[in-house]
C-alpha positions in Angstrom: 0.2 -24.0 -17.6 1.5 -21.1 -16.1 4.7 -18.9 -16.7 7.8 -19.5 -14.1 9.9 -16.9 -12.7 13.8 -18.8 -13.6 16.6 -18.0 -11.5 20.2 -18.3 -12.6 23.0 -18.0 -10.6 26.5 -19.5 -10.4 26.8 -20.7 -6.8 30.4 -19.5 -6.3 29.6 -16.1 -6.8 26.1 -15.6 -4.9 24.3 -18.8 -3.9 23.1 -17.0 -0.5 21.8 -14.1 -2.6 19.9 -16.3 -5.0 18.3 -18.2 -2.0 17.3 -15.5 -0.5 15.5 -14.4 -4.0 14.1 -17.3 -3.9 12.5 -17.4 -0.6 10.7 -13.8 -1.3 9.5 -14.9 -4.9 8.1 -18.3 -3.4 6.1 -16.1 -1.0 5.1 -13.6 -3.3 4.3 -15.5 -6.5 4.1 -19.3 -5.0 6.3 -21.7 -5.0 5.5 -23.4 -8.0 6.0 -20.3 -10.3 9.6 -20.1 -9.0 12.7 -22.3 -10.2 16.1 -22.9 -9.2 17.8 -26.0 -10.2 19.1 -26.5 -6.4 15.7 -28.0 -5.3 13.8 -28.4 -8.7 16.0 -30.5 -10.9 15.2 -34.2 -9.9 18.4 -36.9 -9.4 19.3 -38.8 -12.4 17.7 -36.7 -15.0 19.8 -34.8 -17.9 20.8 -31.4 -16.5 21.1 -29.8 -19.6 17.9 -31.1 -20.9 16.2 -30.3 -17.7 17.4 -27.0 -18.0 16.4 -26.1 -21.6 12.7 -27.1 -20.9 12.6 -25.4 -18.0 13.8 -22.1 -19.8 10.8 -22.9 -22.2 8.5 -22.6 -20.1 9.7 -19.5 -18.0 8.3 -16.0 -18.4 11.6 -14.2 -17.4 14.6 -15.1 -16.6 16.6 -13.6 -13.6 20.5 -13.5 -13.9 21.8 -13.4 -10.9 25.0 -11.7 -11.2 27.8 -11.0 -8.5 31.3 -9.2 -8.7 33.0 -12.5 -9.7 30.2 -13.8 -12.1 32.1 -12.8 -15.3 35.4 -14.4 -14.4 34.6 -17.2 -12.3 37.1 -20.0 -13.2 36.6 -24.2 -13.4 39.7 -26.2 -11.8 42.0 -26.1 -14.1 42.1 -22.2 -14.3 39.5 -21.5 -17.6 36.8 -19.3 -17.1 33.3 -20.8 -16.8 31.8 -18.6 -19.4 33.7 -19.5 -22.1 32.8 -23.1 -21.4 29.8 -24.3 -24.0 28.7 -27.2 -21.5 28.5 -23.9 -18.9 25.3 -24.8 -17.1 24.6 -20.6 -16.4 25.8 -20.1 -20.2 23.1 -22.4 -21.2 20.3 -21.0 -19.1 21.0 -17.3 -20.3 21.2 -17.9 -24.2 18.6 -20.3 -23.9 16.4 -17.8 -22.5 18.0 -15.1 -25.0 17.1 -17.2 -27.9 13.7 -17.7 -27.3 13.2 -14.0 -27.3 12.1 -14.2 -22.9 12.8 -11.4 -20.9 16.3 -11.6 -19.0 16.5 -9.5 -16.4 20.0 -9.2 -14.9 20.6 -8.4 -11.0 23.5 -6.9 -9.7 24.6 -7.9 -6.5 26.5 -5.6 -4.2 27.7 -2.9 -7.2 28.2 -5.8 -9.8 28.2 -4.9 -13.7 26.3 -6.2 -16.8 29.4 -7.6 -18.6 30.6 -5.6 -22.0 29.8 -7.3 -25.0 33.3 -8.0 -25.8 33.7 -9.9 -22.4 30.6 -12.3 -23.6 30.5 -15.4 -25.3 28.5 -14.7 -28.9 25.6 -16.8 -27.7 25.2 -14.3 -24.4 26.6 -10.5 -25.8 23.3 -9.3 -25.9 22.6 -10.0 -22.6 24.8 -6.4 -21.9 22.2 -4.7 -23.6 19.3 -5.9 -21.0 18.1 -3.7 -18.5 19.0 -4.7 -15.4 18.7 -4.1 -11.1 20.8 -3.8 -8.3 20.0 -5.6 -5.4 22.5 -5.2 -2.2 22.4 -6.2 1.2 21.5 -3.1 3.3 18.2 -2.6 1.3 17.6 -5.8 0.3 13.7 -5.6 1.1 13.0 -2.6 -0.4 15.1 -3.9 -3.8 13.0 -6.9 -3.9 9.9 -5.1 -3.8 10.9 -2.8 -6.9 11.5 -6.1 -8.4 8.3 -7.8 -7.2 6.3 -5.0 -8.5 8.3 -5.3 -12.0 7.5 -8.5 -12.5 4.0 -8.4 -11.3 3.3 -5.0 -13.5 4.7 -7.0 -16.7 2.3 -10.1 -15.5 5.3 -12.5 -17.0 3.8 -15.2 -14.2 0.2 -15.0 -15.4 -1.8 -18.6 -17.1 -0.5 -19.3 -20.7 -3.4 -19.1 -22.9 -6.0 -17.7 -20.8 -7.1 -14.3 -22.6 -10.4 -14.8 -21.3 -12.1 -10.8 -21.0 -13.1 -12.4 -16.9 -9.6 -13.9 -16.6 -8.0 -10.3 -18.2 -10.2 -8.4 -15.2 -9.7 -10.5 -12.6 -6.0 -10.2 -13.0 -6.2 -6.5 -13.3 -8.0 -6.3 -9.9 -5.9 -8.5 -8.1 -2.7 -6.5 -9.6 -4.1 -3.6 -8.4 -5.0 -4.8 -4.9 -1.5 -6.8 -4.5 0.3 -3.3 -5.7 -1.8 -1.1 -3.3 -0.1 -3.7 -0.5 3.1 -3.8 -1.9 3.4 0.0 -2.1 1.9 0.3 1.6 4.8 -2.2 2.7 7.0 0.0 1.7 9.2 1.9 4.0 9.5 5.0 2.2 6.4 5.0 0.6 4.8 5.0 4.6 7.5 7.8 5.5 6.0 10.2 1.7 2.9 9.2 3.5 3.1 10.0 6.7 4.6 13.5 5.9 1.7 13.9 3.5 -1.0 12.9 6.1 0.4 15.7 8.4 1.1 18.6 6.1 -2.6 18.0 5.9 -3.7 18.6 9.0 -1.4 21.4 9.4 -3.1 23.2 6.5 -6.7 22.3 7.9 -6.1 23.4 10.8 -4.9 26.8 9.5 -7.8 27.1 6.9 -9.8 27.0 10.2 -8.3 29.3 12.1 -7.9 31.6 9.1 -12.1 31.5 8.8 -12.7 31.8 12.7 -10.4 34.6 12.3 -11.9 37.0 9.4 -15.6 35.4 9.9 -16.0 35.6 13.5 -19.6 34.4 15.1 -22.2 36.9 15.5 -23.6 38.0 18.4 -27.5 37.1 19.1 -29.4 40.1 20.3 -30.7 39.6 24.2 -34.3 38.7 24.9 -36.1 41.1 26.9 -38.3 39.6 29.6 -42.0 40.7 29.3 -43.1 43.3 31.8 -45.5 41.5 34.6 -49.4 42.3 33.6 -51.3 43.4 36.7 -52.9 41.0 38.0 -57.2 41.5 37.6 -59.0 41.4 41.3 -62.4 40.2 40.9 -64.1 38.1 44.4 -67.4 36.9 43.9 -70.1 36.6 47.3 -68.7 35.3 49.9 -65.2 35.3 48.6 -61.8 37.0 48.9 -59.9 38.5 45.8 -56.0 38.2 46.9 -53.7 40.1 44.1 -54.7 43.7 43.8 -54.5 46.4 46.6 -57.1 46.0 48.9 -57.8 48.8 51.3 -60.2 49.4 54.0 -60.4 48.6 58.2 -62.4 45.2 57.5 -62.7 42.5 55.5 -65.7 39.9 57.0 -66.5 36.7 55.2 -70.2 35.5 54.3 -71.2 39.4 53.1 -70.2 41.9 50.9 -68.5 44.3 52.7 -67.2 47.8 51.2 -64.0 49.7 52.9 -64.4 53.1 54.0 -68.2 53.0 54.6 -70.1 53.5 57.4 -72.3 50.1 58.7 -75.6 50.2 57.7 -78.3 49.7 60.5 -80.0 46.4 61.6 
């Protein structure tokens, strides 16, 4: 059975943001390894029981906490937390005495509560670690949390220490983290400045070589002086490429230049 992510919230003092934890965590993690008792708790059934056996079942607990969280008050003026029957009382030291991770998230500049301002069943919920979460970077918050919970693997199978299961986890960890990180606005801004600072020193590593190792130059071929050309003419022939001198040239004999005709 697997691990749940539980959300607790009092809905006075940040209903909206817990919904909209919600939503992200349902698309992150799935919906089934996300609960909050506005849709999960069916009618009829015994809240507090419901709620305890939920908590058993979580892997961390997320205590969403606003600026009037500590001192929200019940109708006739008492505040909610010192209340036993306190449904976000019971969620938190539920969670706190089964020894489950409770993260507390601060809406909007909201405080983990002193020790002194807590109930005994919740004062060491001021010594949890927490996050803030507020409006104007609510998507980049949620992926620092995403990535918390994920790195921690407090939504992973009960059970299953299988060495495959161990691996595939660890891959698809690393591959969801790879996408989370990319998603990030100012992880793609470190990027971006990274990506051109390198091609700014490339490109000066290149001009720096060009510059102090500059091409040679190839020495010119020389074209080959022209071979005179060899007259030779057999009978009957001409021979056209050398100087040829004389008054006469006749076909069909051999004829010399410069000399006298013989006699018939």
């Amino acid at each position: 059975m697997a691990a749940k992510v539980f959300i607790s919230y009092r809905r006075a003092d940040s209903a909206g943001y817990a919904g909209r934890v919600m939503d992200r965590l349902d698309r992150e993690l799935g919906r089934d390894l996300v609960f909050m008792d506005v849709d999960a708790i069916p009618l009829g059934t015994n809240f507090s029981k419901v709620l305890h056996e939920e908590v058993a079942k979580c892997g961390v607990l997320l205590a969403v906490i606003g600026p009037d969280w500590s001192d929200a008050r019940d109708e006739h003026g008492n505040r909610r937390l010192d209340d036993p029957n306190d449904f976000v009382r019971i969620e938190i030291a539920a969670a706190l005495q089964r020894n489950i991770p409770v993260i507390p998230v601060l809406l909007e500049g909201a405080r983990i509560p002193k020790a002194d301002e807590l109930p005994e069943d919740l004062k060491e919920l001021a010594l949890r670690n927490g996050m803030e979460i507020r409006h104007a970077s609510f998507q980049d918050d949620m992926n620092r949390l995403i990535r918390g919970l994920k790195e921690e693997g407090v939504y992973l199978t009960d059970g299953d220490t299988s060495e495959f299961s161990t691996k595939t986890h660890a891959a698809q960890s690393g591959t969801d983290g790879l996408w989370v990180f990319l998603r990030d606005k100012s992880n793609q801004q470190v990027l971006g400045w990274l990506g051109g600072g390198l091609i700014v020193v490339a490109t000066g590593l290149w001009a720096a070589f060009v510059y102090f190792f500059p091409p040679g130059k190839s020495p010119e071929a020389k074209s080959p002086e022209p071979t005179p050309a060899s007259v030779q003419a057999e009978r009957g022939g001409i021979a056209i490429g050398g100087n040829v001198t004389g008054a006469t040239i006749t076909t069909g004999g051999t004829t010399n230049s410069d000399s006298s005709a013989k006699p018939k």
